[in-house]
PATIFI-827766 format. One record per residue (C-alpha): residue number from 0; residue in one letter; x, y, z. Coordinates in steps of 0.1 Angstrom, whole numbers, m for minus. Each point is the difference from the previous one (the first is absolute). Example, Ala and Ser with C-alpha at 12.3 -4.5 7.8 and 13.67 -1.06 7.14 Angstrom:
! residues 2
i: 0 aa: a xx: 123 yy: m45 zz: 78
i: 1 aa: s xx: 14 yy: 34 zz: m7
END
This chain:
! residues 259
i: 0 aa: x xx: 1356 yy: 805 zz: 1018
i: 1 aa: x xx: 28 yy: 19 zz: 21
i: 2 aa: x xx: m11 yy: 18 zz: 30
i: 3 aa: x xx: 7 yy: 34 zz: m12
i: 4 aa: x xx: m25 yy: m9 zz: m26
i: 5 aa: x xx: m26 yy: m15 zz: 24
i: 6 aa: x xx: 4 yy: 32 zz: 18
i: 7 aa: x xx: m5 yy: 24 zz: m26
i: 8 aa: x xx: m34 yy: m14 zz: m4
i: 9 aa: x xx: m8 yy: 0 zz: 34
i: 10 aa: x xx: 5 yy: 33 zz: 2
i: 11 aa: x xx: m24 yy: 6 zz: m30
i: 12 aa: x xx: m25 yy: m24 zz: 5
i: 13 aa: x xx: m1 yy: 24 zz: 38
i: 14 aa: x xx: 2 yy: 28 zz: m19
i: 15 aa: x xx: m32 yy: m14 zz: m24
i: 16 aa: x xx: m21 yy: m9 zz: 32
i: 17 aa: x xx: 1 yy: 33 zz: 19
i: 18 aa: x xx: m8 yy: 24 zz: m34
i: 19 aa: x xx: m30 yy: m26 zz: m11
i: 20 aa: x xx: m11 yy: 1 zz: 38
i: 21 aa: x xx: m1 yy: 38 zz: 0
i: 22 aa: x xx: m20 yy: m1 zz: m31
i: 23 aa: x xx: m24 yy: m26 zz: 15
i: 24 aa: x xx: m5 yy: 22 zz: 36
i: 25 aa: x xx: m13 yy: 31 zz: m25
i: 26 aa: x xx: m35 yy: m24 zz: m1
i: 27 aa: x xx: 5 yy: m14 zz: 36
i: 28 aa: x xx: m30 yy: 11 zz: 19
i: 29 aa: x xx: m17 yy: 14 zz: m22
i: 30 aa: x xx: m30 yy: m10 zz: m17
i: 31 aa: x xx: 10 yy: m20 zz: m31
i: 32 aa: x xx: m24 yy: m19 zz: m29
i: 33 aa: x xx: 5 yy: m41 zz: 6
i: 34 aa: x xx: 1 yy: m25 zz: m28
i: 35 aa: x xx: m2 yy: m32 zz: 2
i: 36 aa: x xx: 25 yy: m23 zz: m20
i: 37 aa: x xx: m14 yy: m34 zz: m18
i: 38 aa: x xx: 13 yy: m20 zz: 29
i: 39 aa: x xx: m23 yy: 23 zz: 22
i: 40 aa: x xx: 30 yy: 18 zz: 18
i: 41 aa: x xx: m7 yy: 41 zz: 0
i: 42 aa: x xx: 24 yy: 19 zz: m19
i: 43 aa: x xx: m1 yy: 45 zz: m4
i: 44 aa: x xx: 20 yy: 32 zz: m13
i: 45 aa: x xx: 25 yy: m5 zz: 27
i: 46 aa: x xx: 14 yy: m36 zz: m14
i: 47 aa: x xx: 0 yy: 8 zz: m32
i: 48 aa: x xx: 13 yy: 35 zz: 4
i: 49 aa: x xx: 30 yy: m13 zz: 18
i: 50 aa: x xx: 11 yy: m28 zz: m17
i: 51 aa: x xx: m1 yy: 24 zz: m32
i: 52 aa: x xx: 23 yy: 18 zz: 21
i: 53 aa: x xx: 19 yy: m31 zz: 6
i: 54 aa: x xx: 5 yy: m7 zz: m38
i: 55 aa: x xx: 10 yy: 30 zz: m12
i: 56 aa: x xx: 26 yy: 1 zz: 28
i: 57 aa: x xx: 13 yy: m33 zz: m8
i: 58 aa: x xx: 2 yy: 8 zz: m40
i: 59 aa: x xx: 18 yy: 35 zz: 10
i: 60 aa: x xx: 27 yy: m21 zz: 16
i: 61 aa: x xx: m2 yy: m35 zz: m10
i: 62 aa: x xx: m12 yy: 1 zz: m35
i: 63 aa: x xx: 8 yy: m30 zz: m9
i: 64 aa: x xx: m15 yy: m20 zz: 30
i: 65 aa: x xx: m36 yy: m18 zz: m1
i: 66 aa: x xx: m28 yy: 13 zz: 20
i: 67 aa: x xx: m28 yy: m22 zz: 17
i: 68 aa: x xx: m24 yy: 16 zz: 18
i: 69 aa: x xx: m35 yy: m10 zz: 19
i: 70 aa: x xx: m23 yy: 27 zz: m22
i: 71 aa: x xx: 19 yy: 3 zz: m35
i: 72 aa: x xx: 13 yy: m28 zz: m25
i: 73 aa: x xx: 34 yy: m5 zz: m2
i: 74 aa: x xx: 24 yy: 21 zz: m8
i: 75 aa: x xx: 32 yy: m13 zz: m23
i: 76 aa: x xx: m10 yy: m36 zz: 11
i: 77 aa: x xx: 31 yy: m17 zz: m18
i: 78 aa: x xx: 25 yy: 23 zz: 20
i: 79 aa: x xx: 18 yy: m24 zz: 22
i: 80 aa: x xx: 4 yy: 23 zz: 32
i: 81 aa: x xx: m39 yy: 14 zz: 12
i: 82 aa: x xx: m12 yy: 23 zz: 23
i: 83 aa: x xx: m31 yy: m14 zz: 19
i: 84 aa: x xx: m24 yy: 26 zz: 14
i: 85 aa: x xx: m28 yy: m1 zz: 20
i: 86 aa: x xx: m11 yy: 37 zz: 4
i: 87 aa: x xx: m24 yy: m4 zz: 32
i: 88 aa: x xx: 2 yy: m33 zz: 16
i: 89 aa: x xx: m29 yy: 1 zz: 24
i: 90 aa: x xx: m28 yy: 17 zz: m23
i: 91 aa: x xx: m25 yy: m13 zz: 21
i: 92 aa: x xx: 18 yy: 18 zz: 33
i: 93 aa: x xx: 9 yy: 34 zz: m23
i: 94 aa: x xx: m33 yy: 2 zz: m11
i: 95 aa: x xx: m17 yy: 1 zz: 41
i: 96 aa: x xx: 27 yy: 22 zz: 10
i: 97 aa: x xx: 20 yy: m29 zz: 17
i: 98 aa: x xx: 37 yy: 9 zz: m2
i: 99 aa: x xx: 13 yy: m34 zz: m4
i: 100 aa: x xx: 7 yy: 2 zz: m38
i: 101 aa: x xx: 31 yy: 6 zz: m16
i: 102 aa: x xx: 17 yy: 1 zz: m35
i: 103 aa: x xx: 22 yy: m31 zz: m9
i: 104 aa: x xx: 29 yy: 1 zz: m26
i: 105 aa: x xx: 24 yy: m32 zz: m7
i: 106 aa: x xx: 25 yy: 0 zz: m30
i: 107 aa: x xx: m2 yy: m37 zz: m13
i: 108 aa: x xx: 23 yy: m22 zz: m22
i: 109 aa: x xx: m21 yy: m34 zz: m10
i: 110 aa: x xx: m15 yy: m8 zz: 39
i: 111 aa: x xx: 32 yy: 12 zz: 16
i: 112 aa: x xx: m9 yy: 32 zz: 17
i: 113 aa: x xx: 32 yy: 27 zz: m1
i: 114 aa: x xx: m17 yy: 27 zz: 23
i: 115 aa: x xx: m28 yy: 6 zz: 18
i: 116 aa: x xx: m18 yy: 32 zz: 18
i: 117 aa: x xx: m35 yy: 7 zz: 18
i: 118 aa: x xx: m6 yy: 31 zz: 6
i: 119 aa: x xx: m35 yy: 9 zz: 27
i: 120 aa: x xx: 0 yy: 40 zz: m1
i: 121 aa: x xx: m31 yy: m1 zz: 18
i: 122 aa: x xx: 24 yy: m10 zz: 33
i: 123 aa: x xx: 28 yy: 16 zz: m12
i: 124 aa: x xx: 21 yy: m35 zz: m7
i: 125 aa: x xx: 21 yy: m12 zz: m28
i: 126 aa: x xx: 18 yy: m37 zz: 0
i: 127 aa: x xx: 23 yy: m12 zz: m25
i: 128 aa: x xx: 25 yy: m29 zz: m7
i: 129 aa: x xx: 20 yy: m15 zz: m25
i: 130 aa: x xx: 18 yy: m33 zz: 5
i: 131 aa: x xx: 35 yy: 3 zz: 18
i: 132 aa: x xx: m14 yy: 35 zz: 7
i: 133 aa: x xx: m21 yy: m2 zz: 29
i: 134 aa: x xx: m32 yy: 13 zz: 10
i: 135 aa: x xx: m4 yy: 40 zz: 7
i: 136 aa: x xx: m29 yy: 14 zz: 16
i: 137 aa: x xx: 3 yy: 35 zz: 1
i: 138 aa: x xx: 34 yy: 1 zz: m6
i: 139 aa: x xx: 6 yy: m22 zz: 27
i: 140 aa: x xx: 11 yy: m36 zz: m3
i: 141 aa: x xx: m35 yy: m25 zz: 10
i: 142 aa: x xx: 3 yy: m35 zz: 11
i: 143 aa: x xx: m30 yy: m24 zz: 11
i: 144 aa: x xx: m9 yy: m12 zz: 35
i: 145 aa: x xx: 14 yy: m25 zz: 22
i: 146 aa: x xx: m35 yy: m15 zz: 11
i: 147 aa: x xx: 3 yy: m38 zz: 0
i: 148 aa: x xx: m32 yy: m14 zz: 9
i: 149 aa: x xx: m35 yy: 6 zz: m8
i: 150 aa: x xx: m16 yy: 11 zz: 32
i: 151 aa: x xx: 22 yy: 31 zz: 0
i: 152 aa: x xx: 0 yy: 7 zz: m36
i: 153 aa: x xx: m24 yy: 30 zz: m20
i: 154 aa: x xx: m15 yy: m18 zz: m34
i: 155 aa: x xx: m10 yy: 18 zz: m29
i: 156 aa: x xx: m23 yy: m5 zz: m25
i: 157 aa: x xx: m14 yy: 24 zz: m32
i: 158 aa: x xx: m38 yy: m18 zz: 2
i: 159 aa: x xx: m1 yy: m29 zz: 22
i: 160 aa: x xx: m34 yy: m15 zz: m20
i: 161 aa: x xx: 22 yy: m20 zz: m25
i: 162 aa: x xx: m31 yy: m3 zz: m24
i: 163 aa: x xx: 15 yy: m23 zz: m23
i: 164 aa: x xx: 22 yy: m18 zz: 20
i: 165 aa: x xx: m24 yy: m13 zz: 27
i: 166 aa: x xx: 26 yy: m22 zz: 17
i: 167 aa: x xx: 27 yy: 23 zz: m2
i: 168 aa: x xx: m23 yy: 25 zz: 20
i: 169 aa: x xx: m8 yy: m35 zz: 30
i: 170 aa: x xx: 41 yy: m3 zz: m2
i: 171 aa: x xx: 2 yy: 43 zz: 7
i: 172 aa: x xx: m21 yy: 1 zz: 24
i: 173 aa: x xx: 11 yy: m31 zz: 17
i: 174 aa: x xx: 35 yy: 18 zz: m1
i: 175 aa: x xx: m18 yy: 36 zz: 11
i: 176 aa: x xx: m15 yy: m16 zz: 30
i: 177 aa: x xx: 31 yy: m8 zz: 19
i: 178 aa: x xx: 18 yy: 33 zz: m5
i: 179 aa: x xx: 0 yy: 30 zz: 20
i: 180 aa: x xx: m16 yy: 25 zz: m22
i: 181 aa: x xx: m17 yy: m5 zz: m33
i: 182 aa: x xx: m4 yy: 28 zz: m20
i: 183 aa: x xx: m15 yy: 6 zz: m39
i: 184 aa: x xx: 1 yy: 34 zz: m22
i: 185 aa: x xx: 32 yy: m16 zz: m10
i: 186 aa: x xx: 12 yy: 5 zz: m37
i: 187 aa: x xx: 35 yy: 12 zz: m4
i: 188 aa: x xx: 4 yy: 18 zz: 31
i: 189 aa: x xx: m3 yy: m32 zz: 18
i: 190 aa: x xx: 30 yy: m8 zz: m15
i: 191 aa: x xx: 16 yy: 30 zz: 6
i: 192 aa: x xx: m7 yy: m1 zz: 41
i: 193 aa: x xx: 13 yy: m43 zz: m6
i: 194 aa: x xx: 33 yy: 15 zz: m10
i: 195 aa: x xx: 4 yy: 29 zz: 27
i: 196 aa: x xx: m10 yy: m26 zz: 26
i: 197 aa: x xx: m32 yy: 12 zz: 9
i: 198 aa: x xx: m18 yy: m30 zz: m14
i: 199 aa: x xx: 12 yy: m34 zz: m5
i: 200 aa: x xx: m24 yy: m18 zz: m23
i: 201 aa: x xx: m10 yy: 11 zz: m28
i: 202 aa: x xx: m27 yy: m18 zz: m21
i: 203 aa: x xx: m15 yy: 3 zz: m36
i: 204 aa: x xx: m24 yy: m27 zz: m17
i: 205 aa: x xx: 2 yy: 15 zz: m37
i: 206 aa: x xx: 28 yy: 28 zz: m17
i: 207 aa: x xx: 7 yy: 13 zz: m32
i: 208 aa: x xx: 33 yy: 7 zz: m6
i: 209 aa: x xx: 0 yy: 32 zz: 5
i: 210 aa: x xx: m15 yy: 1 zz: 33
i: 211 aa: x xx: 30 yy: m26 zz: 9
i: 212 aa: x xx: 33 yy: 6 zz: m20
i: 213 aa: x xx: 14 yy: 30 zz: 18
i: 214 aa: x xx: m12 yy: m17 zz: 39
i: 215 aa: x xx: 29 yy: m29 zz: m13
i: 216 aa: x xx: 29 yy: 19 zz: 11
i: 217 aa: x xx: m15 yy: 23 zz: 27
i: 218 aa: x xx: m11 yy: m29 zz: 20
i: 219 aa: x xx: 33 yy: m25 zz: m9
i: 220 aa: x xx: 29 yy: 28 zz: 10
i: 221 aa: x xx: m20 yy: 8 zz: 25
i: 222 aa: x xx: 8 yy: m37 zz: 13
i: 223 aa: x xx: m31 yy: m14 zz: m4
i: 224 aa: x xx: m15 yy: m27 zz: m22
i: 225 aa: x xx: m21 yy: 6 zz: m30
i: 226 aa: x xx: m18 yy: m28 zz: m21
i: 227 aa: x xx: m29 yy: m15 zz: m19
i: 228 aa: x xx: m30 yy: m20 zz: 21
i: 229 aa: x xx: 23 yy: m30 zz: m17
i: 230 aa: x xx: 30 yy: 13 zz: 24
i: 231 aa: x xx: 20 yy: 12 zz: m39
i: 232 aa: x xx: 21 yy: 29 zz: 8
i: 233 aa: x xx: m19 yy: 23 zz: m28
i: 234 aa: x xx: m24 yy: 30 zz: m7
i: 235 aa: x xx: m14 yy: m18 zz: m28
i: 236 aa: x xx: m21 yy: m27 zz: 15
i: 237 aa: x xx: m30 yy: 17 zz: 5
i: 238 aa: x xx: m2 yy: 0 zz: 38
i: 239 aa: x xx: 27 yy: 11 zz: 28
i: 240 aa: x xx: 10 yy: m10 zz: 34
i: 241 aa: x xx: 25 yy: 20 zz: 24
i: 242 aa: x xx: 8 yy: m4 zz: 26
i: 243 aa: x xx: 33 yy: 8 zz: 24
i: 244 aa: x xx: 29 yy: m28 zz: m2
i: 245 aa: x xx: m9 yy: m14 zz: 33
i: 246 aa: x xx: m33 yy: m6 zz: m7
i: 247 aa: x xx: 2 yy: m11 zz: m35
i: 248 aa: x xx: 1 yy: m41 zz: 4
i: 249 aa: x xx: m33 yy: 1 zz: 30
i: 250 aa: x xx: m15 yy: 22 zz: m30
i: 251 aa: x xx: 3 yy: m18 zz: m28
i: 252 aa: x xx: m3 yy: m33 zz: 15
i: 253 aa: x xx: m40 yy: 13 zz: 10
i: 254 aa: x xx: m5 yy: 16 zz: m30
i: 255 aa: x xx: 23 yy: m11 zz: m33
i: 256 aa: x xx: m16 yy: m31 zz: m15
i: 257 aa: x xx: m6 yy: m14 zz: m32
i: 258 aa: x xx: m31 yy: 20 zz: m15
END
């Protein structure tokens, strides 16, 4: 794909982010009913209010690209180009009044993401990338750390209990242990602050797709590294690692093992 095209839906897939955000921040705060999904994850008005939003903005424009979203079924499933949306990634923050959610849009073809935006209204922030397009935070071009080792570095995590992965979690927190500051209440905006340089390890045991597909880019043109716990350079394996370039290899070499 040419980069005029690649940017075209860069600039969309931003443009997608921010007005589904804004629809998501009309429930921030306030006091919203909470369901809980079959695989026990809370779900309420706001999600599925915005990634109506999301559809119907995507059908306007792109009518004859797929849809796949975290609280509706498919949407044109054999299209070959998809939107993937995740309308609040970080229910469990949104819903306590924690600010670190945000709204995730990637435009896919087959597992080759084209684009990729996060927008987190709740802090006023917006990344998005597309390959050979670079990473923009606000409108200004984002790049990852230079940390090299461990004892200086920030690591991330969304939920550092690893429930199902028992020795992942040993491997984590072996990896935790000998960094500077270890932080959770990660989801995507730990990705976000791993591709503005504010945090330069960024760790999740089990993704969907569309909590991961539009981090690809963001994290990648930023200059950092972005892979499966099997060290695969995708958002469809089911799990991430990030990290900086310079601390990529230490990383993995703790972590990344056959599981």
């Amino acid at each position: 794909m040419s980069n005029v095209a690649h940017g075209t839906l860069l600039q969309a897939a931003t443009e997608l982010s921010q007005a589904a955000g804004a629809v998501a921040m009309k429930w921030f705060g306030g006091n919203v009913a909470i369901d809980t999904k079959s695989d026990g994850s809370p779900v309420t008005i706001a999600d599925r209010s915005t990634e109506e939003f999301a559809r119907e903005w995507i059908s306007a424009r792109f009518p004859e690209d797929g849809v796949l979203g975290e609280e509706f079924p498919p949407l044109r499933p054999e299209a070959k180009r998809k939107w993937i949306i995740d309308p609040i990634d970080g229910t469990k923050a949104f819903v306590r009044g924690v600010p670190l959610w945000g709204t995730l849009v990637a435009v896919c073809e087959d597992e080759q993401v084209l684009a990729g935006a996060c927008c987190c209204p709740a802090v006023n922030e917006v990344v998005s990338a597309a390959p050979g397009q670079g990473c923009w935070w606000n409108g200004s071009r984002a790049a990852v750390s230079t940390v090299s080792s461990l004892e200086h570095a920030s690591v991330f995590v969304t939920d550092s209990r690893f429930p199902e992965h028992v020795e992942r979690g040993e491997r984590f927190r072996a990896l935790a242990a000998q960094a500077a500051v270890s932080r959770t209440w990660g989801d995507c905006y730990g990705y976000v602050l791993l591709a503005t340089g504010r945090a330069d390890v960024m760790v999740d045991d089990i993704v969907n797709v569309w909590d991961a597909a539009a981090l690809q880019p963001i994290v990648e043109e930023a200059g950092g590294v972005f892979t499966d716990w099997l060290g695969n350079h995708t958002a469809f394996g089911g799990d991430l690692i990030a990290t900086n370039a310079a601390l990529a290899e230490v990383v993995r070499a703790q972590l990344v093992r056959a599981t």
